[in-house]
Gaussian input, Z-matrix of N, CA and C with variables (Angstrom, degrees):
# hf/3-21g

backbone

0 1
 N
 C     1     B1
 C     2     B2     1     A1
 N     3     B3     2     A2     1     D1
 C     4     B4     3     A3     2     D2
 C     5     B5     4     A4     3     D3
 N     6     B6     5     A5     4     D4
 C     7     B7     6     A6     5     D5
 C     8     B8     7     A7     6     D6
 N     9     B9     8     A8     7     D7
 C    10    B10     9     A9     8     D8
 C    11    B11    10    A10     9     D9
 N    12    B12    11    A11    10    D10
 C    13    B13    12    A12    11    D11
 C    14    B14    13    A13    12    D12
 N    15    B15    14    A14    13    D13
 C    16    B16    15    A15    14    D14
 C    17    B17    16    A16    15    D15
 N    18    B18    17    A17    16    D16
 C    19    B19    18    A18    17    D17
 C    20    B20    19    A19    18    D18
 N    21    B21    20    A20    19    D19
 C    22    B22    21    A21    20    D20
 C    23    B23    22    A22    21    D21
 N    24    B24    23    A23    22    D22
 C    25    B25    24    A24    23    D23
 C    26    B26    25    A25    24    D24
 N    27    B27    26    A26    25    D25
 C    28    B28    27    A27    26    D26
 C    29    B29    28    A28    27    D27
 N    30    B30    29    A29    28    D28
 C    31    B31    30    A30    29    D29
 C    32    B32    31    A31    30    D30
 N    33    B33    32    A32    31    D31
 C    34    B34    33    A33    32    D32
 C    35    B35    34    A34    33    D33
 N    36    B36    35    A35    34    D34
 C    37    B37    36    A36    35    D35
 C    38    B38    37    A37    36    D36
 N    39    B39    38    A38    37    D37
 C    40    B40    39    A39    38    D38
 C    41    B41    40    A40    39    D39
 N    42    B42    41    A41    40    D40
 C    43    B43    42    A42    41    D41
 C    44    B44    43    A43    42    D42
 N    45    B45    44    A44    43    D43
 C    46    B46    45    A45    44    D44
 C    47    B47    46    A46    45    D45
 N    48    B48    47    A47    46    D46
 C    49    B49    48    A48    47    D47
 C    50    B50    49    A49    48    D48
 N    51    B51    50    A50    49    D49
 C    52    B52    51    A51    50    D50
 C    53    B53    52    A52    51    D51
 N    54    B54    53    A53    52    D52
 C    55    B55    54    A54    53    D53
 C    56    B56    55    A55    54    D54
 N    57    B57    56    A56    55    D55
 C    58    B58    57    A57    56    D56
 C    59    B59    58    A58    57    D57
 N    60    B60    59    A59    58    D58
 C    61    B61    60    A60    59    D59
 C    62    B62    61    A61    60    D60
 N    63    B63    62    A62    61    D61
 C    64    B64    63    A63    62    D62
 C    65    B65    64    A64    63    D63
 N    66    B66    65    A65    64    D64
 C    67    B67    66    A66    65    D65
 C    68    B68    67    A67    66    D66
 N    69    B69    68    A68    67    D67
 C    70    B70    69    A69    68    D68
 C    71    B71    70    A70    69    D69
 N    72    B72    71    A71    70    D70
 C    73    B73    72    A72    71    D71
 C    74    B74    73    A73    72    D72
 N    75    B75    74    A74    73    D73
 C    76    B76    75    A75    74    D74
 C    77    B77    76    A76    75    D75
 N    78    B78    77    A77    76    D76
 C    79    B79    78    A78    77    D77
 C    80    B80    79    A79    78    D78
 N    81    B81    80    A80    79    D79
 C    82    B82    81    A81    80    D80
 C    83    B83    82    A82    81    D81
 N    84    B84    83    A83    82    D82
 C    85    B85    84    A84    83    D83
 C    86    B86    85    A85    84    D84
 N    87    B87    86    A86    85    D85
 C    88    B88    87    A87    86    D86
 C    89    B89    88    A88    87    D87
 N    90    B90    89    A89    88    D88
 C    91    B91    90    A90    89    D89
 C    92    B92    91    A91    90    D90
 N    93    B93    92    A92    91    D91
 C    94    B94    93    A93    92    D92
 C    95    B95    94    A94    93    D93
 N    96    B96    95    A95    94    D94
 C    97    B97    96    A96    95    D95
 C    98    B98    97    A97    96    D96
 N    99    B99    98    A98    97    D97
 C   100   B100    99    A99    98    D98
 C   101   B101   100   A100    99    D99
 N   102   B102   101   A101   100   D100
 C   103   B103   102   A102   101   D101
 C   104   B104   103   A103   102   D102
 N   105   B105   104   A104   103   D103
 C   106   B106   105   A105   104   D104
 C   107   B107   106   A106   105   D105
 N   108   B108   107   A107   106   D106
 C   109   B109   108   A108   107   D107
 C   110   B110   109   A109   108   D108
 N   111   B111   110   A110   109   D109
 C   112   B112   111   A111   110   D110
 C   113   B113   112   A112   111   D111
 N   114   B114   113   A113   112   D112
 C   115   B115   114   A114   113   D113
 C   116   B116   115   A115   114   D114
 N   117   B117   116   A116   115   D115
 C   118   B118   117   A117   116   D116
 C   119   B119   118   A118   117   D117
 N   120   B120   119   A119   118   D118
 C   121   B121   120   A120   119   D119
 C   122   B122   121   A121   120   D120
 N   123   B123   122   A122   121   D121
 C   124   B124   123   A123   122   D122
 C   125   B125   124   A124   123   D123
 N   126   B126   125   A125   124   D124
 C   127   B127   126   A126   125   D125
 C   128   B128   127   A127   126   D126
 N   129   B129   128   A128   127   D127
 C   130   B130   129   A129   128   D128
 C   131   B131   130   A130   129   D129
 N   132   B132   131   A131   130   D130
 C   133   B133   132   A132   131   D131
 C   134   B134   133   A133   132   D132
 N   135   B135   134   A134   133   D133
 C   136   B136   135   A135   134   D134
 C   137   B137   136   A136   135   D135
 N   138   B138   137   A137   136   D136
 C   139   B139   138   A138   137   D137
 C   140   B140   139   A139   138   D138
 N   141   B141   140   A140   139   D139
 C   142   B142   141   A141   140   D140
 C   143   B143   142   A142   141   D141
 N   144   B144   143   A143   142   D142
 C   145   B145   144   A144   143   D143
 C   146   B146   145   A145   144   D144
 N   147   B147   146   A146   145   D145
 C   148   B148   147   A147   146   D146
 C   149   B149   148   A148   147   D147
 N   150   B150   149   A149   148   D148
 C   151   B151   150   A150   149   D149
 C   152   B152   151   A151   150   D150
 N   153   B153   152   A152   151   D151
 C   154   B154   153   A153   152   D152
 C   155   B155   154   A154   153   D153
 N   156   B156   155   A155   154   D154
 C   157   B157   156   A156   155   D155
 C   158   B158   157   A157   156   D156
 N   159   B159   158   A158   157   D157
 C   160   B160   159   A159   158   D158
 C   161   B161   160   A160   159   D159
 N   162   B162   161   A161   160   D160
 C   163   B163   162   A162   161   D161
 C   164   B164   163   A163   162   D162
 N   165   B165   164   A164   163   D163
 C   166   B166   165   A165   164   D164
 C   167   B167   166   A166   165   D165
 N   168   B168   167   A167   166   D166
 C   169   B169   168   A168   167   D167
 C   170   B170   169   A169   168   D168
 N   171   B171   170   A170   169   D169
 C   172   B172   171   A171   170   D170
 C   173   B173   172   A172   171   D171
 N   174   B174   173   A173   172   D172
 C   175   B175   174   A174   173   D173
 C   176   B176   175   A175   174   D174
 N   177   B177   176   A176   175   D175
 C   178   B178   177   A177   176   D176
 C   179   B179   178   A178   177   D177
 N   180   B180   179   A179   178   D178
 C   181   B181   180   A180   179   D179
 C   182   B182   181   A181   180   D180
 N   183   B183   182   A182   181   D181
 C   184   B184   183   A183   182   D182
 C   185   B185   184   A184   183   D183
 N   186   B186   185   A185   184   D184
 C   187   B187   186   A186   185   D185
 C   188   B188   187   A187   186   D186
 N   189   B189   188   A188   187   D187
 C   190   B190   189   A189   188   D188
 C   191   B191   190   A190   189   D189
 N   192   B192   191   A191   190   D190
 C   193   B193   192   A192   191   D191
 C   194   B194   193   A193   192   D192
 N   195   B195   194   A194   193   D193
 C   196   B196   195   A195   194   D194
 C   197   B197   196   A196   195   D195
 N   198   B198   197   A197   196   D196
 C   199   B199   198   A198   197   D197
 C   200   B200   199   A199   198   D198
 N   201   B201   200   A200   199   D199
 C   202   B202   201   A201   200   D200
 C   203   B203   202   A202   201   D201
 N   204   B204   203   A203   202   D202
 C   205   B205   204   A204   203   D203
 C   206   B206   205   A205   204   D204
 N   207   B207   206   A206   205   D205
 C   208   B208   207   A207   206   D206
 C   209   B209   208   A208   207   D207
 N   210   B210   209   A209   208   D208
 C   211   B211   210   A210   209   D209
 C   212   B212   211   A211   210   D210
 N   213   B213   212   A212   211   D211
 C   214   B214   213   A213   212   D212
 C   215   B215   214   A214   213   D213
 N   216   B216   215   A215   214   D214
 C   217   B217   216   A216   215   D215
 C   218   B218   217   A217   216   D216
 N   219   B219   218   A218   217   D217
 C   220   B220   219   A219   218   D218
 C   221   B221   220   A220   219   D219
 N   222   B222   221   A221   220   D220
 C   223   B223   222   A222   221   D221
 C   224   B224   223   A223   222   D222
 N   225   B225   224   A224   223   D223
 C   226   B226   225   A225   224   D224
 C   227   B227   226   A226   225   D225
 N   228   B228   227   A227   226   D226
 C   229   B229   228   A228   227   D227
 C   230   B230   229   A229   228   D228
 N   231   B231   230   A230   229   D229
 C   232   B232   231   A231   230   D230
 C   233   B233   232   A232   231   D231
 N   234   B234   233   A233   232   D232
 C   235   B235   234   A234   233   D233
 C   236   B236   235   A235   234   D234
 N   237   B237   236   A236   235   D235
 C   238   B238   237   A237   236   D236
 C   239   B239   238   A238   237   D237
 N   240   B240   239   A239   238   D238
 C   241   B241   240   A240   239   D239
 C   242   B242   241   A241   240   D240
 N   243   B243   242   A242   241   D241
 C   244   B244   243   A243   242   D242
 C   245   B245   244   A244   243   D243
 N   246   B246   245   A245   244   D244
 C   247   B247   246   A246   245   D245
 C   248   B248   247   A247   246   D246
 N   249   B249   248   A248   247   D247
 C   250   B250   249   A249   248   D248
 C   251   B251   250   A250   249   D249
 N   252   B252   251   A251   250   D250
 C   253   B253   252   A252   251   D251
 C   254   B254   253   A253   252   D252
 N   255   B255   254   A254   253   D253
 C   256   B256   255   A255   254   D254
 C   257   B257   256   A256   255   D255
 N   258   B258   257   A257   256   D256
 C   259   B259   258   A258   257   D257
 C   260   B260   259   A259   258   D258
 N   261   B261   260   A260   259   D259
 C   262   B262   261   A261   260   D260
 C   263   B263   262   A262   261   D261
 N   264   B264   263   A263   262   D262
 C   265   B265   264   A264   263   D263
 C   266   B266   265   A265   264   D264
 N   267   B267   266   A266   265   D265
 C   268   B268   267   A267   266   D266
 C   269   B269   268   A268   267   D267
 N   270   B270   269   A269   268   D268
 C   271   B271   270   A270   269   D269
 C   272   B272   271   A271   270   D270
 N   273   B273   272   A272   271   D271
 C   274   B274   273   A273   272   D272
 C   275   B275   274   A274   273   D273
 N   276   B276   275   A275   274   D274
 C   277   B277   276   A276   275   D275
 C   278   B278   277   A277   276   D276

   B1=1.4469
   B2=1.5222
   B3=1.0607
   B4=1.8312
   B5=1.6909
   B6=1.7013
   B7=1.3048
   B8=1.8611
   B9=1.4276
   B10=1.9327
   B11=1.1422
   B12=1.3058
   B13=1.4561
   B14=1.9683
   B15=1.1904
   B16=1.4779
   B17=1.3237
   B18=1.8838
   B19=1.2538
   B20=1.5677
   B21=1.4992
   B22=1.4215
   B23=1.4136
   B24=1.3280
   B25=1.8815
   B26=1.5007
   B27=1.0998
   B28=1.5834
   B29=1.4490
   B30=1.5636
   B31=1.5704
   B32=1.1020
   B33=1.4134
   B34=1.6906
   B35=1.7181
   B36=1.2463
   B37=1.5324
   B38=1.8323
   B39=1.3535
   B40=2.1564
   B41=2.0383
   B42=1.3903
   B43=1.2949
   B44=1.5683
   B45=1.5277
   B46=1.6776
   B47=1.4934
   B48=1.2417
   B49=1.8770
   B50=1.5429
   B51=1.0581
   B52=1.2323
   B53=1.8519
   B54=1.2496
   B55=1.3216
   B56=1.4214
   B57=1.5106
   B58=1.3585
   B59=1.8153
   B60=1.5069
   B61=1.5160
   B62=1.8575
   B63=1.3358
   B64=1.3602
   B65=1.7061
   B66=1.0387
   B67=1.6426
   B68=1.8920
   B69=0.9696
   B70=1.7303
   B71=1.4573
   B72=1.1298
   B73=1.7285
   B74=1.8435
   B75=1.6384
   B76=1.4093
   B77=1.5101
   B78=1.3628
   B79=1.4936
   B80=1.0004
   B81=1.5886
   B82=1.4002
   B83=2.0670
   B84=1.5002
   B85=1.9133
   B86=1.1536
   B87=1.5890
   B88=1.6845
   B89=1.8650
   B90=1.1563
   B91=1.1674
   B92=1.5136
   B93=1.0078
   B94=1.2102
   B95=1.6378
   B96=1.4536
   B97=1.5837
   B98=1.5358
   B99=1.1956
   B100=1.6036
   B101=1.8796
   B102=1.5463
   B103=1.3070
   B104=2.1361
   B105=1.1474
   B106=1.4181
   B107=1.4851
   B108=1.3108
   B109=1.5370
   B110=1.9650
   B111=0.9989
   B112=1.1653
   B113=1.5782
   B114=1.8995
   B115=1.9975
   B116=0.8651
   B117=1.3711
   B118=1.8466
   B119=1.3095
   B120=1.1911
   B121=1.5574
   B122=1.7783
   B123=1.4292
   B124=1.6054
   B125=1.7458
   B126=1.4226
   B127=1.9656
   B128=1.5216
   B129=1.0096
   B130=1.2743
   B131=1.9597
   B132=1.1078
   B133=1.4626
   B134=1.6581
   B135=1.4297
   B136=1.0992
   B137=1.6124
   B138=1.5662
   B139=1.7846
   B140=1.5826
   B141=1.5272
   B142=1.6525
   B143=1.2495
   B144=1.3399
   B145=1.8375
   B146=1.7437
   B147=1.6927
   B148=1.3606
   B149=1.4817
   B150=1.2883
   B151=1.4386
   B152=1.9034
   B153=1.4092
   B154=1.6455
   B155=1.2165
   B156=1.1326
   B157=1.4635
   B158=1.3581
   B159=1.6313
   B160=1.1340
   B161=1.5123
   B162=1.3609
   B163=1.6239
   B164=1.7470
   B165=1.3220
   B166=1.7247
   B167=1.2429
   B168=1.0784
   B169=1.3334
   B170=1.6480
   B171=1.2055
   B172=1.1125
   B173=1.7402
   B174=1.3109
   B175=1.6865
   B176=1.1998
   B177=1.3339
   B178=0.8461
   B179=1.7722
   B180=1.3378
   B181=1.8711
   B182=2.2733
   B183=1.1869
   B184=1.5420
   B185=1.7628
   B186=1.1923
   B187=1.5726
   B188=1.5277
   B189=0.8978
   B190=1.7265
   B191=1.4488
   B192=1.7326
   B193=1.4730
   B194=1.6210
   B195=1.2209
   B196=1.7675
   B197=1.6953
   B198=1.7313
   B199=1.2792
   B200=1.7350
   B201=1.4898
   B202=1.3214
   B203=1.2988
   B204=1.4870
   B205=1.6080
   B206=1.9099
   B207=1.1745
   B208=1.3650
   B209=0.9566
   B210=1.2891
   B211=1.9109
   B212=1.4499
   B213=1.4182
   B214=1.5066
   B215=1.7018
   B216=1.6850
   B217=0.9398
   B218=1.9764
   B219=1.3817
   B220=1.6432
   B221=1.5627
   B222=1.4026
   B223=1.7246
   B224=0.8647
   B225=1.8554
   B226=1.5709
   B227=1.4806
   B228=1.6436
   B229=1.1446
   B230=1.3921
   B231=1.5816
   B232=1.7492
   B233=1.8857
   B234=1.4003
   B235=1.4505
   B236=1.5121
   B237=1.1428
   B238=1.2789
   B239=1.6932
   B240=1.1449
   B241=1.3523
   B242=1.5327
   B243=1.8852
   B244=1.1514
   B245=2.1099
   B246=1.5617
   B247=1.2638
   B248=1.4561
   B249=1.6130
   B250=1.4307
   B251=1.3461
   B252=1.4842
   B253=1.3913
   B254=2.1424
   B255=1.3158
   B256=1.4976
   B257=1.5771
   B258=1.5782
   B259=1.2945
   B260=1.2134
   B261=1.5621
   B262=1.9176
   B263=1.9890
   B264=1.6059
   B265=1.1276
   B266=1.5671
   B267=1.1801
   B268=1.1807
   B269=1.8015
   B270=1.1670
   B271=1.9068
   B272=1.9310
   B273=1.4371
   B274=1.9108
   B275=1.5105
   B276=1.5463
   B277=1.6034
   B278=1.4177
   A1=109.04
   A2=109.70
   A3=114.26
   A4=111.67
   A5=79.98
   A6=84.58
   A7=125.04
   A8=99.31
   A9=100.09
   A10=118.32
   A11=119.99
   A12=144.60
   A13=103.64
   A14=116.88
   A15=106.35
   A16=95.07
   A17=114.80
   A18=123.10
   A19=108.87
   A20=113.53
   A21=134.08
   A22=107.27
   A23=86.58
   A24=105.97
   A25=101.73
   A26=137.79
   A27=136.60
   A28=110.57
   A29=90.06
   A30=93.35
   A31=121.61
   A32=124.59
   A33=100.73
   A34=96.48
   A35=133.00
   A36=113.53
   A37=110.23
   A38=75.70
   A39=85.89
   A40=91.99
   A41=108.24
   A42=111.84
   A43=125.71
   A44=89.79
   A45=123.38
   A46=101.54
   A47=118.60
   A48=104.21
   A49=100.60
   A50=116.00
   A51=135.98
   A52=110.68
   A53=97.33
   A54=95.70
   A55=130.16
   A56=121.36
   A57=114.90
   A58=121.27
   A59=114.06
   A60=107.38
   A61=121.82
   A62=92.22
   A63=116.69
   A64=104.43
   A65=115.00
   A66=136.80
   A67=82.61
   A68=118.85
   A69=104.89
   A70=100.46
   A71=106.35
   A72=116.23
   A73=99.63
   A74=108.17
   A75=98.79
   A76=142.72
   A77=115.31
   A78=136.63
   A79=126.63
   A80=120.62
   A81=115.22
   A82=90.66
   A83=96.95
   A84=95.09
   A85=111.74
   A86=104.59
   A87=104.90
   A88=111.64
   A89=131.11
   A90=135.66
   A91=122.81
   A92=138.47
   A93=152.18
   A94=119.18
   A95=109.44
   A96=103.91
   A97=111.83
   A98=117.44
   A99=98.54
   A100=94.63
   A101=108.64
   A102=108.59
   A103=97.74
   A104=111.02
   A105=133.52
   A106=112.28
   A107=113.36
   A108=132.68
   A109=89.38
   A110=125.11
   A111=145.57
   A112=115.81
   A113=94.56
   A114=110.00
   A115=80.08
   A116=145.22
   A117=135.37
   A118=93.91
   A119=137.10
   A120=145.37
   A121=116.03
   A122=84.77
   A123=105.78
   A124=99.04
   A125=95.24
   A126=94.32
   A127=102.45
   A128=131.09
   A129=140.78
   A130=102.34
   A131=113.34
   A132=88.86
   A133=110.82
   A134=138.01
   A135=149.10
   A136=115.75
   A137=101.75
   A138=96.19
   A139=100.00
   A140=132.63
   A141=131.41
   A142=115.31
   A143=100.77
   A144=111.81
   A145=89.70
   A146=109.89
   A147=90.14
   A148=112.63
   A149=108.24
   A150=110.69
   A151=112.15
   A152=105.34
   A153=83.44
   A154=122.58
   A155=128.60
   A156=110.21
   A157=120.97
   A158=123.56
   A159=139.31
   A160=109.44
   A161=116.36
   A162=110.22
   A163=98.23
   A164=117.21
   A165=124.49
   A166=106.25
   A167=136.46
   A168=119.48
   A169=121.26
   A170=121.75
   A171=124.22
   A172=106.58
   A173=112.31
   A174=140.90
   A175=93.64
   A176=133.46
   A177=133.86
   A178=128.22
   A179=111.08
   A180=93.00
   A181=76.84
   A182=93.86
   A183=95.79
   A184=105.17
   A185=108.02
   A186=125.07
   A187=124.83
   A188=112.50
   A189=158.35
   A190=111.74
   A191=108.99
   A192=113.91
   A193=106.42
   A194=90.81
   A195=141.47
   A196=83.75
   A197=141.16
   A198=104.44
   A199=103.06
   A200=120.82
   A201=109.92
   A202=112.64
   A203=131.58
   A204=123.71
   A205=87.95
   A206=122.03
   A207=131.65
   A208=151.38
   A209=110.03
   A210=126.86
   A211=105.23
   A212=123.88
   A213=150.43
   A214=105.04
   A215=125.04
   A216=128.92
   A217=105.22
   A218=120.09
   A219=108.49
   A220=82.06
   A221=104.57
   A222=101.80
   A223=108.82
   A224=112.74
   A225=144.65
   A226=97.44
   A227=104.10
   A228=87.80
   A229=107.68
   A230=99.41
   A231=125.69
   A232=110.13
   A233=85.08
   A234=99.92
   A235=108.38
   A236=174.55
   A237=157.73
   A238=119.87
   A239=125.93
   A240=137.00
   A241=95.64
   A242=116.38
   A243=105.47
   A244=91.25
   A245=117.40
   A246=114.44
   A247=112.83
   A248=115.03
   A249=124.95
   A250=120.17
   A251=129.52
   A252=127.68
   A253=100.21
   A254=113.24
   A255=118.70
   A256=94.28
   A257=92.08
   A258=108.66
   A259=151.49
   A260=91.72
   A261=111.28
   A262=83.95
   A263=81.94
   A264=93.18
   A265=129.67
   A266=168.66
   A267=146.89
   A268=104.04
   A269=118.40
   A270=112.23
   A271=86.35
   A272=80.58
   A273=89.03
   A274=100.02
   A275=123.43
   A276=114.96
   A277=107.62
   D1=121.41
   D2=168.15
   D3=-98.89
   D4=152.46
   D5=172.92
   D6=-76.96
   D7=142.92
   D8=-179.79
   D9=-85.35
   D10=78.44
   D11=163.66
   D12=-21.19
   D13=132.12
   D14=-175.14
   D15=-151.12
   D16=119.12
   D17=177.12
   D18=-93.80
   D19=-172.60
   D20=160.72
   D21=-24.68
   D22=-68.36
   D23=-162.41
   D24=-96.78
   D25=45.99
   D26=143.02
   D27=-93.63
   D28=146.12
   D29=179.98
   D30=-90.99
   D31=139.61
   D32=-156.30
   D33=-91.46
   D34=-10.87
   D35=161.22
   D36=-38.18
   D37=-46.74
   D38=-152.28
   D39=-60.78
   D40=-36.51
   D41=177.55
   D42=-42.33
   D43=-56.90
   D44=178.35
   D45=-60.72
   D46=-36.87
   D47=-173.58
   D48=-73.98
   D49=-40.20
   D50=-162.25
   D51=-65.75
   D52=-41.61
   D53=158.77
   D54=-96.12
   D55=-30.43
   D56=155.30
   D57=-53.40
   D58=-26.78
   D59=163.90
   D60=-49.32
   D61=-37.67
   D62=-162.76
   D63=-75.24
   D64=-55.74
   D65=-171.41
   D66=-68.26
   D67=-17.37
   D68=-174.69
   D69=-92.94
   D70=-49.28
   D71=-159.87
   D72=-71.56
   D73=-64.43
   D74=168.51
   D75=-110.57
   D76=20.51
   D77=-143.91
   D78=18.90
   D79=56.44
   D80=-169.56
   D81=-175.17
   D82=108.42
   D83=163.29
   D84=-141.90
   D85=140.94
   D86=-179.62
   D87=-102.32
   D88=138.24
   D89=-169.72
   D90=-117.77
   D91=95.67
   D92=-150.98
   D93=-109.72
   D94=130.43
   D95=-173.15
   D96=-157.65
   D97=134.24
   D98=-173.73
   D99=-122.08
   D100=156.03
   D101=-175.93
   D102=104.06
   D103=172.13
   D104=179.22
   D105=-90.50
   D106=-47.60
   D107=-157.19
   D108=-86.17
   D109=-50.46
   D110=177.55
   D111=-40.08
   D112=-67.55
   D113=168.08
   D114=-52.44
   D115=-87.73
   D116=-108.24
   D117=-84.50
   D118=9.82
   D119=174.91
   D120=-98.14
   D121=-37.75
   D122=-179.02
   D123=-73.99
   D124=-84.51
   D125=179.53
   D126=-32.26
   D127=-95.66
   D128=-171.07
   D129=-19.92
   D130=-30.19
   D131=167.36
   D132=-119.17
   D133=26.44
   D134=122.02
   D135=-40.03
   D136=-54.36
   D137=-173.42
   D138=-75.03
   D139=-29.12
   D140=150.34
   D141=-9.47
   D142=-71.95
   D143=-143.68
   D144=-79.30
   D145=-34.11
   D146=-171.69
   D147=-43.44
   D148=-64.70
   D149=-163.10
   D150=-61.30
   D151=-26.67
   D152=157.54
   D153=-85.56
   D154=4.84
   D155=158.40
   D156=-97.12
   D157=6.79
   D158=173.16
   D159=-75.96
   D160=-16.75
   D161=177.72
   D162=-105.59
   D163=24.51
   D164=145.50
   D165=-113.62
   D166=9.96
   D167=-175.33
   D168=76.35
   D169=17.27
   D170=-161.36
   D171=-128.31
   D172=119.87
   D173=-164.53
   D174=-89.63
   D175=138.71
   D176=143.94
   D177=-133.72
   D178=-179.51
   D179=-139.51
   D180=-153.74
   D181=148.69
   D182=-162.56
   D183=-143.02
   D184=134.79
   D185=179.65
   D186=-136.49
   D187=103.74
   D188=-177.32
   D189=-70.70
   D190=93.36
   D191=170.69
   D192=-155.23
   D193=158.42
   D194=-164.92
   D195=-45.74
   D196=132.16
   D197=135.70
   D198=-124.95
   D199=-179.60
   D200=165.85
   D201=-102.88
   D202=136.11
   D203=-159.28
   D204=-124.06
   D205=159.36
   D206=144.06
   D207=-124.55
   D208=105.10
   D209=-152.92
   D210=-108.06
   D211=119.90
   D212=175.32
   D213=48.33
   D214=48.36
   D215=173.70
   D216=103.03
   D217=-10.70
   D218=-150.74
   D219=-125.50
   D220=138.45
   D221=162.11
   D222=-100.89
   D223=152.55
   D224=-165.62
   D225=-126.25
   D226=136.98
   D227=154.83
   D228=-120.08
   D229=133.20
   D230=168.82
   D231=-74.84
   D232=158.39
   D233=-176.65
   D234=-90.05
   D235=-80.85
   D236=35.52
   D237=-140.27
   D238=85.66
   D239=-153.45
   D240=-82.65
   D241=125.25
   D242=-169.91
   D243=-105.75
   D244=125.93
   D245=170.30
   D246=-95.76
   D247=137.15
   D248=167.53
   D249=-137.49
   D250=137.18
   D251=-178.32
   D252=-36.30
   D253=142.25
   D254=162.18
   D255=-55.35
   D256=157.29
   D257=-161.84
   D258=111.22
   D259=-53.62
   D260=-159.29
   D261=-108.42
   D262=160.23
   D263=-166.38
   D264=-77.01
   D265=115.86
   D266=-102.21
   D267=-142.68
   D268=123.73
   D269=-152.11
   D270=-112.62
   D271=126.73
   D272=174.89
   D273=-97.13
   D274=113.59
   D275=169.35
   D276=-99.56

């Protein structure tokens, strides 16, 4: 499973399927975005997928941390929202 990289210009529908595919197949997706315009692209299709996975019955519950990434020699730091069905237990590395 990779992580769903989510820029500026992603749509967060297309985001939201993309992670509700994911939350089906393995119950567990991490979503990653660096920049402002980017998160508010990411959340915004987190609160998406909830509700499509709300017509499976499936809750989901979301955790929000710092990472350091390294892109063409320079580190970034990315946002990286880890999603898991409510419930299950949620591992901070």
């Amino acid at each position: 499973m990779d992580i769903i990289k989510v820029s500026a210009h992603s749509r967060s529908t297309a985001v939201a399927g993309a992670i509700a595919g994911v939350m089906r197949d393995f119950r567990h997706a991490e979503v990653q975005a660096i920049g402002a315009s980017a998160v508010n692209q990411a959340v915004k299709a987190v609160a998406i997928a909830r509700s499509y996975l709300a017509e499976d019955d499936i809750d989901i519950v979301c955790v929000p941390q710092f990472v350091e990434i390294d892109i063409d020699g320079q580190e970034r730091t990315a946002v990286r929202i880890i999603v898991e069905p409510r419930g299950e237990v949620v591992r901070i590395s």
